[in-house]
Structures are given as structure tokens and as C-alpha cells.
C-alpha positions as CSV (number, residue, x, y, z in Angstrom):
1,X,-21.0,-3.1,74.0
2,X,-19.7,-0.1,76.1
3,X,-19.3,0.6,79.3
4,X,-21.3,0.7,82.1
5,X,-24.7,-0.3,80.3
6,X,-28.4,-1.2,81.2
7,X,-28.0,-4.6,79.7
8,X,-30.8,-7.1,80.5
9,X,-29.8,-10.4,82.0
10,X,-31.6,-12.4,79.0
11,X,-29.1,-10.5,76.6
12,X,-26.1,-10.8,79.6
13,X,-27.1,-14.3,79.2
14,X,-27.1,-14.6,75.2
15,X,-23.9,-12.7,75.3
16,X,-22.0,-15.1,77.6
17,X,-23.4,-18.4,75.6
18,X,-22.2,-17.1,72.4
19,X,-18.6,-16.5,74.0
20,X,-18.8,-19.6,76.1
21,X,-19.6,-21.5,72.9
22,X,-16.8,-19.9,71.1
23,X,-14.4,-21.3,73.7
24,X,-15.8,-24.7,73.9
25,X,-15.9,-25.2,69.8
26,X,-19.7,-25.6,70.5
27,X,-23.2,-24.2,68.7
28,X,-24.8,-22.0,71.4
29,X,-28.1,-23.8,71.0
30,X,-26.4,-26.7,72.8
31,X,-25.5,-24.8,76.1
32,X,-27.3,-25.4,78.6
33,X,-27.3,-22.0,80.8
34,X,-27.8,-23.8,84.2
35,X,-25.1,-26.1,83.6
36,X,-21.5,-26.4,85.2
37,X,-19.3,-24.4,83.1
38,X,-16.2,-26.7,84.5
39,X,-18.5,-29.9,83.1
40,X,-19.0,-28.1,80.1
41,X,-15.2,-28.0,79.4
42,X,-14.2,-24.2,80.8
43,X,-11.2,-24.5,81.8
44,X,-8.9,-22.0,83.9
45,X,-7.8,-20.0,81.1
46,X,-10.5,-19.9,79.4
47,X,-12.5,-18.7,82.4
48,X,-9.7,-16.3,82.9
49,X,-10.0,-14.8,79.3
50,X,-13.6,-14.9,79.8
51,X,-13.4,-12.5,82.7
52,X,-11.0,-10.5,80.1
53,X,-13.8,-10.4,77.7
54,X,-16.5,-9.1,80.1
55,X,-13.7,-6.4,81.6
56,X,-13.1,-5.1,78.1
57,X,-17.2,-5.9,77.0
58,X,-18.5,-3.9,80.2
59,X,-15.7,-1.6,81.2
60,X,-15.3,-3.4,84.8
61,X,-13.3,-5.1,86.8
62,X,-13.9,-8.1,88.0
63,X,-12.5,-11.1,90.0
64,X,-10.4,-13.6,88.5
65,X,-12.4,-16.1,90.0
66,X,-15.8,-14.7,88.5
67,X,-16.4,-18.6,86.2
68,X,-15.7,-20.8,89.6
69,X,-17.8,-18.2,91.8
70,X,-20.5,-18.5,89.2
71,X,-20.5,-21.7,88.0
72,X,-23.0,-21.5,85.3
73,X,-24.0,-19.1,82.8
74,X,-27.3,-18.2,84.3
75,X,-25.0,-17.5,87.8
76,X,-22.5,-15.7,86.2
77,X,-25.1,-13.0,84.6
78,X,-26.3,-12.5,87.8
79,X,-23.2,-12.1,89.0
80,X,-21.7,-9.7,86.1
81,X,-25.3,-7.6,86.4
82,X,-24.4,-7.2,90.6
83,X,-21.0,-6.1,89.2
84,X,-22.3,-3.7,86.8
85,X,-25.0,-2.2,89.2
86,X,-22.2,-1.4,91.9
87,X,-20.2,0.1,89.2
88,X,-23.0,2.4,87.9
89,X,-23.9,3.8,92.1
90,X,-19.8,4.2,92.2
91,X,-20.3,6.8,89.1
């Protein structure tokens, strides 16, 4: 992906499964996308190099703290697309 993009939230969402399932070792047909990432088994670093991967996917910046302000997948597009729309005004 490049930077700053007009990315829907049901591919945001696809996106962040497949990389979420990467990290957890799991098949992304088993994640749920409303549920905890923490009771998934995202821990900090992971989160953190998840926020790495979206910074480097989406050519942002964004919080450290993105995965525990946005506990679940289908939060955390939302919250990444918010990101990305403030980002695109800023250009």
C-alpha cells in the first residue's frame, strides 16, 4: 500500500486480520474482528510493531497506544481510517 490512500474500512479491516493473524500464529478465518485483541493474545510488542506496520503501510503516524485505544480490529480500522482522513485535510 502507499501513502495516504482511499482505503475502504472492509479492506482496512482484511488488512489488519491478515497481520493480526500473522502475529498470533493464527488462520485469519478464525479472528473474530469485534473481539479483544489483548484476549486474542496481542501483546505489547506486538501491538507496538503493529502500529509499525500501519506507519510504514499508510505513511502516518500514529500513537503507540493505537491496539489498547482500539481494542479490536473493527475499532482499530476505524481508528486508523480517522487517522488517515486527518492526514489527507493536513495535505
Amino acid at each position: 500500500m502507499n501513502a495516504i490512500t482511499d482505503i475502504t474500512r472492509p479492506q482496512l479491516q482484511k488488512w489488519l486480520i491478515q497481520r493480526v493473524g500473522e502475529y498470533l500464529e493464527m488462520s485469519p478465518d478464525d479472528l473474530d474482528p469485534d473481539s479483544p485483541l489483548a484476549e486474542l493474545g496481542l501483546d505489547s510488542v506486538y501491538a507496538l510493531a503493529l502500529c509499525g506496520d500501519v506507519e510504514d503501510a499508510f505513511g502516518i503516524t500514529v500513537e503507540p497506544t493505537l491496539a489498547w485505544d482500539h481494542p479490536t480490529v473493527t475499532a482499530l480500522a476505524g481508528g486508523i481510517l480517522d487517522d488517515l482522513h486527518r492526514a489527507k485535510a493536513d495535505r
